[in-house]
C-alpha positions as CSV (number, residue, x, y, z in Angstrom):
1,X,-29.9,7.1,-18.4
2,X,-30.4,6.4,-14.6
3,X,-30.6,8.9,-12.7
4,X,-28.9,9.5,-9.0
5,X,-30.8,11.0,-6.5
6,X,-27.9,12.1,-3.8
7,X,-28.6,15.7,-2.9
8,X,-24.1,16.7,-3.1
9,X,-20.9,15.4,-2.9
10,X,-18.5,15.4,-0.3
11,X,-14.9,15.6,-0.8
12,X,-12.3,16.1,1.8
13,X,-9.5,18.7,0.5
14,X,-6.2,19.3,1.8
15,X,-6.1,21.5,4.4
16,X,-2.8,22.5,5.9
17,X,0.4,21.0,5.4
18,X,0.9,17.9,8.5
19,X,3.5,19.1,11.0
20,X,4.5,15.7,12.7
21,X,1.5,13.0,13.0
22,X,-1.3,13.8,10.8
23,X,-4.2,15.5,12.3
24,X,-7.9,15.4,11.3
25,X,-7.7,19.4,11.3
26,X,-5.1,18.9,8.2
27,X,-8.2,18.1,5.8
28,X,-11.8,19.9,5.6
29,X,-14.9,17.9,4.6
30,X,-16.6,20.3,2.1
31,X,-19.6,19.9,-0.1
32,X,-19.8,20.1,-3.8
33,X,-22.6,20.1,-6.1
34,X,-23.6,16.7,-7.9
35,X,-21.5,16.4,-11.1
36,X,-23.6,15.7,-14.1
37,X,-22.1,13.2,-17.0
38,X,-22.1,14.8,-20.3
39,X,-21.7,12.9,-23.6
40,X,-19.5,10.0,-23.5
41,X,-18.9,10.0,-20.0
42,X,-20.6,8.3,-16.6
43,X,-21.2,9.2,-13.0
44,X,-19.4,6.9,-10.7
45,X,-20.4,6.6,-6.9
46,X,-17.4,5.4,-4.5
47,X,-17.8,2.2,-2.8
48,X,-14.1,2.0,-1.1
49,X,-11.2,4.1,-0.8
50,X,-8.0,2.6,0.0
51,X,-5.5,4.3,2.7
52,X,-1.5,4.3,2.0
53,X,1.7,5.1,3.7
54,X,2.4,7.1,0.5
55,X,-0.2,9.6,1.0
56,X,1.9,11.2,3.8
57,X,4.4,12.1,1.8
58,X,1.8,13.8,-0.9
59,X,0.8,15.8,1.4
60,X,4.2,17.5,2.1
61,X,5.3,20.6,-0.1
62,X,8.1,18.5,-1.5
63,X,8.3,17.4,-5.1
64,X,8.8,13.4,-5.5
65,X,7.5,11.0,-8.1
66,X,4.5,12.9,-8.6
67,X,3.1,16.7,-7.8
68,X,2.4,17.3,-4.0
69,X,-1.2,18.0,-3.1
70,X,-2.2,21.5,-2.8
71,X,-3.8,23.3,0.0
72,X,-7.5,22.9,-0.9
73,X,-7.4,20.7,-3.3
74,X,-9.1,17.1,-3.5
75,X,-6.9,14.6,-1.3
76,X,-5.8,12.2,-3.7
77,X,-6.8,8.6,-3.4
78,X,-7.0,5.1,-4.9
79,X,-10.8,3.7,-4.9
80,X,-13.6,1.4,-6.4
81,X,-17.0,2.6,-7.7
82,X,-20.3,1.6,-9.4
83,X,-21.3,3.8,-13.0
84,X,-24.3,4.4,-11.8
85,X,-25.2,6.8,-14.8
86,X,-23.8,6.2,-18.4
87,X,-23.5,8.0,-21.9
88,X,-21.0,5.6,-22.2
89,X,-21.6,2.0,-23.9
90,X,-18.1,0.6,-22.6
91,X,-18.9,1.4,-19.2
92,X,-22.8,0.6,-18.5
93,X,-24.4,1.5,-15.8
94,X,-23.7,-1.5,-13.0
95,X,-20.2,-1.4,-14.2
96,X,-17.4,-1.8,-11.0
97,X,-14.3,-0.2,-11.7
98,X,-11.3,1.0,-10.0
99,X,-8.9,4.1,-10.0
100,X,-7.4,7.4,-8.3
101,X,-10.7,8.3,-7.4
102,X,-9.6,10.6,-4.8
103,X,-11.5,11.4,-1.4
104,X,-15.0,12.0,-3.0
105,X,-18.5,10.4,-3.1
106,X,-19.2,10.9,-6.9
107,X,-17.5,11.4,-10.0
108,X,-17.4,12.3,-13.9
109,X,-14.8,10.2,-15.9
110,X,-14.6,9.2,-19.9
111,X,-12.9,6.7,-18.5
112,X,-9.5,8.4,-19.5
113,X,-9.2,12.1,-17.6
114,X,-9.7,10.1,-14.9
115,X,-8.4,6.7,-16.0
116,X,-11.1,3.8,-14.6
117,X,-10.2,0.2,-14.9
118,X,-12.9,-2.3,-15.0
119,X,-13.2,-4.9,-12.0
120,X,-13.3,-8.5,-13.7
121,X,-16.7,-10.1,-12.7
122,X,-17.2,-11.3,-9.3
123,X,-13.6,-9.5,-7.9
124,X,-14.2,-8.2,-4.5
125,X,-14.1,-4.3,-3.9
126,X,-11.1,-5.0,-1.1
127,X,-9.4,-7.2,-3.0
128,X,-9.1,-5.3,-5.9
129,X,-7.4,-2.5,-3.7
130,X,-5.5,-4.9,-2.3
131,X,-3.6,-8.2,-3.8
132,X,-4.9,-6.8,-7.0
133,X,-4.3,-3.7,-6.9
134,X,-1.1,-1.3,-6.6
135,X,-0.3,-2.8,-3.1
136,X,-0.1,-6.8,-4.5
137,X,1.7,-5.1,-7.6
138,X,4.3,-3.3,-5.7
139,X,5.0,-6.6,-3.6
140,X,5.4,-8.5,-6.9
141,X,8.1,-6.7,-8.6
142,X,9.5,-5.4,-5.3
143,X,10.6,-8.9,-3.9
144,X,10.2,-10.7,-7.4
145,X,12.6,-8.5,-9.6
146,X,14.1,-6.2,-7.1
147,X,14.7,-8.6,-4.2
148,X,14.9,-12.1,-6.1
149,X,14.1,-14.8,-3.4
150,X,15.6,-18.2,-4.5
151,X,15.3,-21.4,-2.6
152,X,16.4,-21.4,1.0
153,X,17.3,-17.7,0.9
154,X,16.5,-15.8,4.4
155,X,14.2,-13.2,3.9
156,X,13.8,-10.2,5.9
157,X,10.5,-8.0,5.3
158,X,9.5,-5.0,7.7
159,X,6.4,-3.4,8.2
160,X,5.2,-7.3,7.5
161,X,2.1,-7.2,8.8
162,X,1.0,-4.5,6.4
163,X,-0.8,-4.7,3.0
164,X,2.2,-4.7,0.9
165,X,4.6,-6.4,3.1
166,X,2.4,-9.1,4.0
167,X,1.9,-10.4,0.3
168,X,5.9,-9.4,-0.4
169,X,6.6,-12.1,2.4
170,X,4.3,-14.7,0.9
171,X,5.7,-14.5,-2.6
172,X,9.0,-14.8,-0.9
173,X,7.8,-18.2,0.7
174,X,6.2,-19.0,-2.5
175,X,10.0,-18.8,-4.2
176,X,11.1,-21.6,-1.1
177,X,12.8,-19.0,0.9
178,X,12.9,-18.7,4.5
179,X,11.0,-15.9,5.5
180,X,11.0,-13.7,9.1
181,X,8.8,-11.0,9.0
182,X,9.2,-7.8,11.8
183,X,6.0,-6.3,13.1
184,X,4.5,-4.9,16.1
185,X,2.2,-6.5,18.7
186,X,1.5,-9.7,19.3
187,X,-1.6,-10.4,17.1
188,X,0.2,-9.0,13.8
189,X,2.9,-11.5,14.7
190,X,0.5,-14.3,14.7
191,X,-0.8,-13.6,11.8
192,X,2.4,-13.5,9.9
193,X,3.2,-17.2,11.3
194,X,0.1,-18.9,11.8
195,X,-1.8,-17.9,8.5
196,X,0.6,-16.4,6.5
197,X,3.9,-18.8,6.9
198,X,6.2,-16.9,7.7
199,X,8.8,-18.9,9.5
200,X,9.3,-16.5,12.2
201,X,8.0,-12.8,13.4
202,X,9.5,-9.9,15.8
203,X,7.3,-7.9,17.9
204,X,9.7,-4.9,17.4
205,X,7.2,-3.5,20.3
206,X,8.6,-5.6,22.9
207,X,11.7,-7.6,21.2
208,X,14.9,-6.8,21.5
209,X,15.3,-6.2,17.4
210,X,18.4,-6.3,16.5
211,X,19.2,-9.3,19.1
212,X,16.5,-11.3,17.4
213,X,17.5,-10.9,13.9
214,X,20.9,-11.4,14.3
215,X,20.0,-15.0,16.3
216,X,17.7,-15.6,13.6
217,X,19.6,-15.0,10.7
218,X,23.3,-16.2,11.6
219,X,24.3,-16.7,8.1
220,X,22.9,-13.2,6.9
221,X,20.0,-11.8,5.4
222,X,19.8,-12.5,1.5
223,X,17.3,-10.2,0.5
224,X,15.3,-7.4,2.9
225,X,12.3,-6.1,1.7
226,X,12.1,-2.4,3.8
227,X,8.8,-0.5,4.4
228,X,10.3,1.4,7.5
229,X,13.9,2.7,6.7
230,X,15.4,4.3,9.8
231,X,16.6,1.8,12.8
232,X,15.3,-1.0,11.4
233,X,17.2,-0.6,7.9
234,X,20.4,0.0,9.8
235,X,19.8,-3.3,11.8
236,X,18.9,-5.2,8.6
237,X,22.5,-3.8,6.9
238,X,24.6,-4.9,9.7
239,X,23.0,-8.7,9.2
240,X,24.0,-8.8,5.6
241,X,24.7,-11.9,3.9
242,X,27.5,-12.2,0.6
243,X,25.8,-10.6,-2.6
244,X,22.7,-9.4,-0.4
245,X,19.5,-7.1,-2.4
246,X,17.8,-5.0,-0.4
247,X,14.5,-3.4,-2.1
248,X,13.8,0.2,-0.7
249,X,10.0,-0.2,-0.6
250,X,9.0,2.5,1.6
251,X,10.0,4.7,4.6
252,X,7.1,4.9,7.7
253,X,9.6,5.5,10.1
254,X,10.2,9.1,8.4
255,X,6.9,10.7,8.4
256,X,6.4,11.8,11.5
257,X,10.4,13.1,11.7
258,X,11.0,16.9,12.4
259,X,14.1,18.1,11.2
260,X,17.1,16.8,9.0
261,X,16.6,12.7,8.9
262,X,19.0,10.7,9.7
263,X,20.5,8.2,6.9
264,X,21.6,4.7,7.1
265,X,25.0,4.3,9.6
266,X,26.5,1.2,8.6
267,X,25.7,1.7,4.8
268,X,29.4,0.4,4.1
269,X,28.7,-3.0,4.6
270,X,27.1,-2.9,1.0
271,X,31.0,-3.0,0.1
272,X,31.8,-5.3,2.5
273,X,29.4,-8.0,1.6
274,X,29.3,-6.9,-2.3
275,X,25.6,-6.7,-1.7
276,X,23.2,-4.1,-3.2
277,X,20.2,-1.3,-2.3
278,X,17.8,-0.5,-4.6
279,X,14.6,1.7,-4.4
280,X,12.4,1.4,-6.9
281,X,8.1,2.8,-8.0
282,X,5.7,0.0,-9.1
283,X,4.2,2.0,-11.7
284,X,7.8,2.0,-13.8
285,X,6.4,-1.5,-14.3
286,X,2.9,-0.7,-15.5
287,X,3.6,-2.0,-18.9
288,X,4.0,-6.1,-16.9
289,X,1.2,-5.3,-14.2
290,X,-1.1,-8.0,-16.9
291,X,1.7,-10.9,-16.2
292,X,2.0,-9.3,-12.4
293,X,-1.9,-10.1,-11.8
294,X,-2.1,-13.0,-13.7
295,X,0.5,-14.6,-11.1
296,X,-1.4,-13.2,-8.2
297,X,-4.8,-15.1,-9.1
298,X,-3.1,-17.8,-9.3
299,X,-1.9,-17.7,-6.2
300,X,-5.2,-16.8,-4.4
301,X,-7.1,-19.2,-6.3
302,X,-4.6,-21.8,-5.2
303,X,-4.8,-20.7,-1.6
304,X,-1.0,-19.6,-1.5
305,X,-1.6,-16.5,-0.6
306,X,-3.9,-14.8,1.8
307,X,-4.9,-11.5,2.6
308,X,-6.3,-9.3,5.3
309,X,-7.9,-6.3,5.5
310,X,-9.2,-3.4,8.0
311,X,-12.1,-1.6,7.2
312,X,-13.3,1.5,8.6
313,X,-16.9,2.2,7.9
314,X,-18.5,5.6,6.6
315,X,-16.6,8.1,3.8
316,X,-15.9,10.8,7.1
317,X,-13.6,8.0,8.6
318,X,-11.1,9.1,5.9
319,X,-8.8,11.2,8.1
320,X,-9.1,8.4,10.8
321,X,-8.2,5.7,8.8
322,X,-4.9,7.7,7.5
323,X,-4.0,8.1,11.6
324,X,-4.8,4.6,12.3
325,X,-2.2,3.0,9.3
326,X,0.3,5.6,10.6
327,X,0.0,4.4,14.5
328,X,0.2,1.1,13.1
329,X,-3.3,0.2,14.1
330,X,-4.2,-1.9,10.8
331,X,-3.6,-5.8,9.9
332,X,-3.2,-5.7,6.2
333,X,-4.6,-3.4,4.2
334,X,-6.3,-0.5,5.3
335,X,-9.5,0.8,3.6
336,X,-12.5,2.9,4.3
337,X,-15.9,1.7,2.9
338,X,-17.9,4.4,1.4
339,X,-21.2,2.9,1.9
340,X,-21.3,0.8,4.8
């Protein structure tokens, strides 16, 4: 075996419940002692953890699609790592894998209590968390089976700018559809248009929304791909084009909300325009996430699709990071590296 030499390992735990924006006071950086691998198992050091909208709504005291995270426990994460001690001949030390890692420096996995997926050889860490990872997945079967771009379609995608809805709108242009993507600032617009290919982008910062999609969508939105819910949802349902699919990715306008939230207004016009709204969770696809990849590589190796990422440096950046993608501070995917 090799042995590590770090002295302890940090994890940052849950520490009280977010009331409105989250705080750096909601989570304590505590120390642990050093796990040791038994038999069978390895000690995996963190090189990246990747930061998600989704973690927001973990932290509430709310059941969803999985278990909220209790008040001092680990904050629960998606991340990369290096087995840098093995009893384990599938994973040798050297090994890069991914998986829900959490907030920590170190861990002990058999590779199944906490399930570790190798990295193919040569796979960057950021990537993997990123086009390849849950993000790229969720964008595949979001606007591939949910939303179903076919040529000339217009396509709608908020929060566009971000990791998932940035790859959602490439696929879409992939399928020959017209895309508009809805961001805010300047620079994520650019992005969207100039590298990207999107066909058009509103700054909903300083954009008259709902005046730009309706003058850039007069025959209707085929499919919208929603991050945000709230305004912007309500916008994109009264721009519906005949037999419309919306795909309920995510809701960012919400987290910050105090109080009863408000649902979509003009919700009718899903009759009206015998169109359809459907939420859906990438990992009720896990059994396709193989084919799901496969496409992805293909498109990156082809140069179709692009990514982007904003990295903060250092592990006690964690909490920073998690304010920064909720302020809306990121271009693509936001990750903290471990190990700068």
């Amino acid at each position: 075996m090799t042995k590590s030499s770090a002295p302890c390992n940090q994890h940052f735990v849950l520490a009280s419940r977010p009331q409105g924006e989250v705080k750096p006071t909601d989570f304590n950086l505590v120390d642990r002692p050093m796990p040791q691998p038994g038999k069978g198992e390895v000690l995996v050091e963190t090189t990246y953890l990747a930061v998600e909208p989704a973690m927001r709504g973990w932290m509430e005291d709310r059941e969803s699609y999985v278990p909220p995270v209790k008040i001092g426990e680990l904050m629960r994460g998606q991340g990369t790592g290096v087995v840098i001690e093995s009893d384990n001949p599938a994973l040798p030390v050297g090994t890069a894998v991914s998986g829900m890692i959490g907030w920590r420096r170190y861990l002990v996995s058999d590779g199944r209590n906490t399930p570790l997926q190798k990295l193919p050889e040569a796979t960057v860490p950021a990537t993997a968390l990123n086009v390849l990872g849950l993000t790229g997945l969720t964008a595949w079967f979001g606007m591939l089976d949910v939303g179903v771009p076919k040529k000339d379609d217009t396509v709608l995608v908020s929060g566009a700018a971000g990791a998932t809805g940035s790859v959602a709108g490439q696929l879409a242009r992939i399928a020959g559809a017209r895309v508009i993507g809805i961001a805010g600032g300047k620079d994520k617009c650019a992005w969207l248009t100039q590298e990207l290919g999107f066909d058009a982008a509103i700054d909903y910062k300083s954009e008259d929304t709902a005046g730009r999609v309706a003058a850039l969508c007069p025959g209707g939105i085929d499919v919208y791909f929603d991050n945000v819910g709230g305004e912007i949802l309500d916008i994109a349902l009264d721009n519906l084009a005949m037999h419309a699919r919306i795909a309920l990715c995510g809701g960012i306008s919400r987290y910050n909300e105090s109080g009863p939230l408000p649902g979509p207004v003009n919700y009718f016009n899903l009759i009206y325009k015998r169109s359809r709204m459907e939420g859906f969770l990438v990992m009720d696809y896990a059994k396709r996430f193989p084919e799901a990849i496969t496409g992805l590589v293909q498109y990156l190796e082809s140069g179709e699709l692009r990514h982007r990422e904003t990295v903060f440096d250092g592990f006690e950046q964690m909490p920073d990071a998690l304010i920064n993608l909720f302020r809306g501070g990121n271009i693509g995917k936001q990750l903290v590296a471990v190990k700068p």
